[in-house]
N, C-alpha and C positions, 0 to 999 in steps of 0.2 A: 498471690500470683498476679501479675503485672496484662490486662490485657493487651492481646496481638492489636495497636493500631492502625495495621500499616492498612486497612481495609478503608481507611478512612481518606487517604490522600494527601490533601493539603487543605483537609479540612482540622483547623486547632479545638484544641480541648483544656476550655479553658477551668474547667472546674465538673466534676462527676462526683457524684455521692448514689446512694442505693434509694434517694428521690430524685434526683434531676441533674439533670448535665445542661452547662454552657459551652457552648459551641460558637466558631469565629469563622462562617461562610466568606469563600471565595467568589467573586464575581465569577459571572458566568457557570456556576452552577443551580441545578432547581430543589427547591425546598424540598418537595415532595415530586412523586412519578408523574411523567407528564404521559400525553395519548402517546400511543404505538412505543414498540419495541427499544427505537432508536432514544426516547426520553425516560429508560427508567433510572440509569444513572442520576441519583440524585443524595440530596445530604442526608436524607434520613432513611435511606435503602442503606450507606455506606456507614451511617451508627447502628442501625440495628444488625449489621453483620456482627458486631462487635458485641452490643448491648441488647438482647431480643425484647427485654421490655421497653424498649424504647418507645415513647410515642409523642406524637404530632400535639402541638400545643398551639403554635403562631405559625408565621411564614415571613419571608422576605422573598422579595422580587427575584428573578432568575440575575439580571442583573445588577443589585444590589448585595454588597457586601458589608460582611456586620454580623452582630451579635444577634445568635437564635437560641433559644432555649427546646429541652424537650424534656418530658417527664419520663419518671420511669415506673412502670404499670399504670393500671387506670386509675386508683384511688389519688395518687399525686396528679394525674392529668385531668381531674377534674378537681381539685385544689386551684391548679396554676388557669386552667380555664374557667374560670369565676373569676381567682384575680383581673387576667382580663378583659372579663366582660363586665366588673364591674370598674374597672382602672384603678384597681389597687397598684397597678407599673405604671413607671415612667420611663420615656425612651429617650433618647437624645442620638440626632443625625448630624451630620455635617456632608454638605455638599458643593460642588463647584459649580456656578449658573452662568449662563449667558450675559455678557453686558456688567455696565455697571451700575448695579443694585442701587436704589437711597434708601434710607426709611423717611417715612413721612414726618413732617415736624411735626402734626396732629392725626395720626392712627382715627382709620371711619369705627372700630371695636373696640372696648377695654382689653386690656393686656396686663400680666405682668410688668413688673418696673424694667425699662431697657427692650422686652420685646412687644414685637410687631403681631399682629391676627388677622387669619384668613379664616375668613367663614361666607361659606362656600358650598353649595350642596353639590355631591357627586353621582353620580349614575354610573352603569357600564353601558358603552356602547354596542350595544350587540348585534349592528351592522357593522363593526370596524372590530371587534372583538381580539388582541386583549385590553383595548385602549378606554378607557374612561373619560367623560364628558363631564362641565358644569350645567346641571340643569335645575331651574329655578322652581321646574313644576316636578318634574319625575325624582330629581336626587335627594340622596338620604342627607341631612348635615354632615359637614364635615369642616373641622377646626385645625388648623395649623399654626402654633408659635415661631415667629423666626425674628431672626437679628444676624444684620454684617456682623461676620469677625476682620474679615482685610477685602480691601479691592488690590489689584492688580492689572494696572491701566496696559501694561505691556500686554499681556494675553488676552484681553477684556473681558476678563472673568471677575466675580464677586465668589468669595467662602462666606456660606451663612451656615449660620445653627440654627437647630431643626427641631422641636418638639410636636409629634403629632399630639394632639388629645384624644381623635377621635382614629380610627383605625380603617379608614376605605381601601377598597384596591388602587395601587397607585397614585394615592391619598396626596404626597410632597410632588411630585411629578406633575400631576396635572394643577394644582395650587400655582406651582412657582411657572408652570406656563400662562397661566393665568395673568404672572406678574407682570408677563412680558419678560419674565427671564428664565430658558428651561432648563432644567440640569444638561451640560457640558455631556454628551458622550451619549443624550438620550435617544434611541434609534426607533421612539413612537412618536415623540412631544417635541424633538428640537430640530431646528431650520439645517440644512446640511451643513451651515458656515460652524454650526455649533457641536453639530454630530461630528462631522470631522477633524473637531480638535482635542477628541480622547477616541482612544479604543478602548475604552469602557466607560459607562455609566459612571460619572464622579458622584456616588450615592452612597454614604458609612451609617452603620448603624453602630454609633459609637458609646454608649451608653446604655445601661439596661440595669433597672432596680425593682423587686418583685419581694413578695413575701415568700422564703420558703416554705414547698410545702408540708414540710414535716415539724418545723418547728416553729412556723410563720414569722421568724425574724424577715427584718427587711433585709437584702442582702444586694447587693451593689456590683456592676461588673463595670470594665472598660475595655475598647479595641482603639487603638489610636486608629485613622485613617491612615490607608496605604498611598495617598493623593499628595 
């Protein structure tokens, strides 16, 4: 028998098995319950109505949309949370920034062939909380691959592709402010000329590869952007 979805919204379901579900978040919803009443609607209140063993593995941004995963019991949730922590996944974003991007002819970090490196140590701000800072004494590293995919002179926005390595709060966001270019629609990190030309965060979590955890195959997913 076929579960009731309909608890879920317009939240996609892009693959479920009796270990893990991928899952296809909509901007503007929260990973998990936020404080008070008014933030518990969230994506993984609205899978476990459906799934009770559902549990929490990662997160994305309230404003970022993209691919989440979640295990199902604890034995797979601490499978997939090891992958993690030790980056047995690979992510892949794509975003819309401010301005027109270059890459450098000579990158100051090694990189892969074709991309760019931010490394970068992050902090939270915890007088401006939920914003995150580059801090050279206090923050944890944190590493960012990217590379243009097209400029677009008419909007003056840049599409780049995103691989975090490392996994901060707000980790792509404060990097590409960093650049001097911030993601398109960002209502912490970008100038109003930039916030004001999306109503949403132009932030996909487009890509997501992990070892299952039941049979540890690498298993591969994709969300195209909605941008």
């Amino acid at each position: 028998m076929q579960p009731d979805l309909s608890a879920l919204g317009e939240v996609r379901v892009l693959h479920a098995d009796d270990h893990l579900l991928v899952l296809d978040k909509p901007a503007g919803l929260l990973s998990v319950p936020g404080r008070g009443p008014e933030n518990a609607d969230c994506l993984s209140a609205r899978v476990q109505a459906v799934w009770p063993d559902a549990l929490v593995v990662h997160r994305l941004d309230m404003a970022t949309s993209g691919l989440l995963v979640m295990a199902r019991g604890i034995e797979a949730q601490r499978r997939l949370s090891h992958a993690f922590a030790q980056r047995h996944t690979h992510k892949r974003y794509e975003a819309v920034v401010w301005g027109l991007l270059q890459e450098p002819a000579s990158p100051a970090s090694p990189a892969p062939p074709d991309w760019q490196r931010i490394d970068l140590p992050l902090v939270v701000d915890w007088l401006n909380r939920p914003r995150s800072i580059v801090s050279h004494t206090l923050g944890k590293p944190s590493t960012t691959l990217w590379r243009v995919m097209a400029h677009d002179p008419a909007s003056h926005t840049t599409r780049v592709d995103l691989r975090p390595i490392t996994g901060r709060s707000h980790q792509l966001r404060v990097h590409l402010q960093a650049l001097g270019h911030p993601i398109v629609g960002d209502n912490l990190y970008a100038p109003p000329e930039a916030l004001a030309a999306s109503p949403r965060l132009l932030l996909h979590a487009c890509d997501l590869s992990l070892p299952h955890p039941a049979s540890t195959e690498v298993t591969h997913w994709h969300s195209a952007p909605p941008f």
